[in-house]
N, C-alpha and C positions, 0 to 999 in steps of 0.2 A: 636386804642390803645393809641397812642398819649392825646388823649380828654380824656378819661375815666376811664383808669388804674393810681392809685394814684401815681404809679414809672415813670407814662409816656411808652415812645417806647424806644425798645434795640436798639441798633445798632448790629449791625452784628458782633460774636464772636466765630469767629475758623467755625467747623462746623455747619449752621443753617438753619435750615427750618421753614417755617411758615404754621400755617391751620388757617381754618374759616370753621366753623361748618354754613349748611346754611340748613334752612325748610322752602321747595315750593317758594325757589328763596331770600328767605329772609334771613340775617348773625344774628346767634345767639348767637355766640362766636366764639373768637380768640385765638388761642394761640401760643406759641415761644418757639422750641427747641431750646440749643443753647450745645456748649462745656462745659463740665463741669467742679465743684469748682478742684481745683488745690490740697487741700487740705480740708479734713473733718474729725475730728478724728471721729464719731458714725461712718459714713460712710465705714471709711478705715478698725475700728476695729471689722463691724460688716464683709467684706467681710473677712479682713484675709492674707490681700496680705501685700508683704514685699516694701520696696523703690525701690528693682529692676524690678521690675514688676509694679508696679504702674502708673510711667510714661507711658512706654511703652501700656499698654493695656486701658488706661483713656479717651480715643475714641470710646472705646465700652459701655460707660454709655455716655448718654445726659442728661442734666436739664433742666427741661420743666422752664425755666425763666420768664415766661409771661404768665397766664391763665386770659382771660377778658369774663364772660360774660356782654355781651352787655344788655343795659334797654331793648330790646325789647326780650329781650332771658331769661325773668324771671320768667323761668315753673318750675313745680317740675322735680326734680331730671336730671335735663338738666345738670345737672356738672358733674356727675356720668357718665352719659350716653355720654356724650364728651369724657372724660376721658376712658372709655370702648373701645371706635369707634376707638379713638388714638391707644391705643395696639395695634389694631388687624392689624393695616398697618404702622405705624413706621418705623418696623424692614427692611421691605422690599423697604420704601420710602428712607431708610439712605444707603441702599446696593446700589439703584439705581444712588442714586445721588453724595455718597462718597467712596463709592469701597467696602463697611465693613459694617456690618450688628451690631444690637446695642444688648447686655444683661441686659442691666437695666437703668430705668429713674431715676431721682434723680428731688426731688423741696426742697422749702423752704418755710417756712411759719412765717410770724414776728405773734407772739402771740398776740401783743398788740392791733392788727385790727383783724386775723382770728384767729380759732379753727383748720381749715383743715377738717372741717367734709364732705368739698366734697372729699379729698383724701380719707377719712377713709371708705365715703361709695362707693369709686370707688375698695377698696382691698388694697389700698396705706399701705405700713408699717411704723410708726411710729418710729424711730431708737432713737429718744433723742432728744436733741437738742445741739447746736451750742456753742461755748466759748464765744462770743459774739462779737470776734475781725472781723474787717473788713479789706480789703487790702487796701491800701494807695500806693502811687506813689513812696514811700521812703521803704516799706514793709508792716507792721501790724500797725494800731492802739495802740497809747501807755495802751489806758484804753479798757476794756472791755466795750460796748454798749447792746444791747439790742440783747440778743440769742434766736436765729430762731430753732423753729421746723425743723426736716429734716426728711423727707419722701420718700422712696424708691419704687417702683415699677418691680420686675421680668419680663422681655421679655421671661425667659428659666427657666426651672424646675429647673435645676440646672445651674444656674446664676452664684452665688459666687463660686462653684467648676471649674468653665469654665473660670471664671477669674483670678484665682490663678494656673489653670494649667500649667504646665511647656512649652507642646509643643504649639510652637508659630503657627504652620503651622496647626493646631486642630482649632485653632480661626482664622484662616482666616487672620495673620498679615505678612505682608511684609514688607521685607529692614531689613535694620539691627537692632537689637534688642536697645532698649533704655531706659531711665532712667533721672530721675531729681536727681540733688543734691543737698540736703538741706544745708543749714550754718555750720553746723558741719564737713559734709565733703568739702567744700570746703574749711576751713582753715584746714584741716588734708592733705589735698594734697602736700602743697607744706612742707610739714615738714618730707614727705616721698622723698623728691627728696634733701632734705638738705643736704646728704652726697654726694652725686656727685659732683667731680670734675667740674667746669669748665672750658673749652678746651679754653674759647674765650678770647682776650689779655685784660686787664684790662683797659685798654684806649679807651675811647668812649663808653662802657661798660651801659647801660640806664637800662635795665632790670637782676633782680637777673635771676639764673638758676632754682635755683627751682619754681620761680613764670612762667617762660614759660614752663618749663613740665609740671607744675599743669594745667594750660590753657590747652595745647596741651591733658594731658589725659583727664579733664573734659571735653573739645569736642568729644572726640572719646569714652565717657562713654554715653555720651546722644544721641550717633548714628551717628557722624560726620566723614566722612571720606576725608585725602587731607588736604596739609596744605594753599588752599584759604577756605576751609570750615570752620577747625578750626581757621584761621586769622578771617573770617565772625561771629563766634561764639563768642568769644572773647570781639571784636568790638560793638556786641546787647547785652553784658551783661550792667547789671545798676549799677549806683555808689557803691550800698550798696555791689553786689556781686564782683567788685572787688577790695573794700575795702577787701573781707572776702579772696580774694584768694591773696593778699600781693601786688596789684600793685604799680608801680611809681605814687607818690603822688606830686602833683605839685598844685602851689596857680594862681586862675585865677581872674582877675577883682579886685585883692587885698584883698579876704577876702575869697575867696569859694573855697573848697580842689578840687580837680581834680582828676583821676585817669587814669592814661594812661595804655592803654594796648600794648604787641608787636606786630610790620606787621607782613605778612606773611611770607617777610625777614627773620625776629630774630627768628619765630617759626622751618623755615625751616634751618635755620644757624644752629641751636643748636640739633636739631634734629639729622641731620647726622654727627655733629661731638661727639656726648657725645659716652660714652659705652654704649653697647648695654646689655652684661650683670648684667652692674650696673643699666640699667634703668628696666630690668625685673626684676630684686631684688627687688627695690624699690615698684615696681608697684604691687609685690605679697604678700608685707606687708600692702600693705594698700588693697589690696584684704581678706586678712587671716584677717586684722582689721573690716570692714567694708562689705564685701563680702554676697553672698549667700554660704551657707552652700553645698556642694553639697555631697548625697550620694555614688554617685559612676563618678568616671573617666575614659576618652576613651583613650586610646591611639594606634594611628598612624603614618605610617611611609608612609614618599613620597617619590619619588625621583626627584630632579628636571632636568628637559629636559634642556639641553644644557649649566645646570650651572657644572663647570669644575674646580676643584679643580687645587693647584701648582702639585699637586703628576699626573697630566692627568688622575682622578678620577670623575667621576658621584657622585654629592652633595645629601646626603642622609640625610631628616629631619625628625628629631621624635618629635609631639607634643603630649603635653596631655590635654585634654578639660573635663571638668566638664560638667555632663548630663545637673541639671536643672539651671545651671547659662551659661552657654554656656561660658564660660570663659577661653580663654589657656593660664593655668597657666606656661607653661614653653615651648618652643620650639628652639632643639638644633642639630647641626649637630651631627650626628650619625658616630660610630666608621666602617669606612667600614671594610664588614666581608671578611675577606682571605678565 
């Protein structure tokens, strides 16, 4: 791969596997699944899926990153017929090896060297092409470059319906449900926490409050639970994201901005002392701004085993959770019934 493919060899990205196609002992072609693009507008607008679901289920698409046939693998229609072979054991090579089974391939094709016309005669779909921006260390590319054809492949008849489905436990997904936040909501975050009070003395004081609740719910929106997860979360974010979510800005080496984030300290100091029902407020306007729409509402009542009220009362909670966003919107002690 290394010798022959004009991009060279991948390194290894998220989820990946590698094949080599071989006839009577001989390798005719190579190829490279790997995790897929983070972002594709054809892609995203041909399945249909919103930002909260997106994240969460973008495990179950792979990008075939790397297709090489080899000089000695230059038969007819040996790129179709690779491309065929692949389908037919993918799905069950990615259950094996990653826990979760795949619904659709994803490639790329730069115009300026291919046509795709081995995707086109493998059934590959044509979705459009690309904006032309590339990722960069810092985010996007300031100029547009040269935009790639994107090409899609079905593993399931109904692909795009299975990927936009609600129920997570239909597709085979475990842990807790998750989600990416793009730039927009991460500077809407902390301007939903700007009305809260804060409990902490003004002296010594390093981080605003709303910039650690906006940390603290942006980890626990992307599936993080516990505040060394969220301090960990935090901690891996990059300059630009927490520029976008308001961090402490400090100058290092004399010229270069900084951005510090809270320990797990400040996340957990302010945590347990803000309100609890100012911070459910907050969280449901930027929920009702930003949110899945949800049809219809569950609501449930517990009671909690051994938690004990001043009155010598059993603590009785009533939540109420959105079908397809899985979201509780409010959860509150209940008036015990006489």
């Amino acid at each position: 791969m290394a010798r022959h493919h004009y991009l060279g060899d991948l390194p290894k990205l998220g989820e990946t596997l590698w094949y080599v196609a071989t006839w009577r002992g001989q390798w005719l072609a190579q190829l490279t699944l790997s995790a897929a693009a983070l972002k594709c507008g054809v892609r995203d607008r041909w399945i249909g899926w919103d930002f909260r679901s997106q994240y969460d289920r973008l495990k179950l698409i792979a990008n075939n990153s790397r297709f090489l046939i080899l000089p000695q693998g230059r038969f007819p229609n040996v790129g179709s017929r690779v491309l065929g072979l692949l389908e037919r054991r993918v799905a069950a090579d990615w259950q094996r090896h990653f826990g979760h089974s795949l619904l659709l391939l994803e490639t790329f094709v730069d115009p300026r060297r291919f046509h795709g016309g081995v995707y086109r005669a493998a059934n590959w779909l044509a979705l459009g092409k690309t904006r032309g921006y590339r990722r960069t260390r810092t985010g996007y590319s300031d100029e547009a470059e040269a935009p790639k054809w994107v090409f899609v492949r079905p593993l399931h008849r109904r692909a795009t319906a299975l990927l936009i489905h609600p129920d997570r436990d239909r597709l085979g997904l475990t842990g807790t449900p998750k989600m990416q936040l793009n730039a927009h909501q991460m500077r809407s975050l902390p301007l939903c926490f700007a009305a809260i009070p804060d409990p902490r003395r003004a002296q010594g004081r390093r981080h605003r409050l709303p910039v650690v609740l906006a940390l603290a719910a942006g980890a626990t929106l992307c599936g993080l639970r516990g505040y060394k997860a969220m301090a960990e979360w935090a901690a891996d974010l990059g300059q630009a994201a927490r520029a976008r979510f308001g961090c402490r800005r400090r100058r290092m080496n004399g010229k270069d901005h900084h951005y510090e984030v809270p320990s797990e300290f400040v996340i957990r100091d302010c945590l347990v002392r803000i309100d609890a029902g100012a911070l459910d407020a907050a969280l449901a306007s930027w929920q009702k701004a930003w949110g899945l729409i949800d049809e219809a509402l569950a609501i449930d009542g517990k009671t909690m085993k051994g938690a004990i009220d001043d009155e010598g009362r059993q603590a009785h909670i009533m939540s109420v959770v959105g079908h397809e966003s899985e979201h509780c919107y409010a959860q509150k002690k209940s008036v015990p019934c006489l």
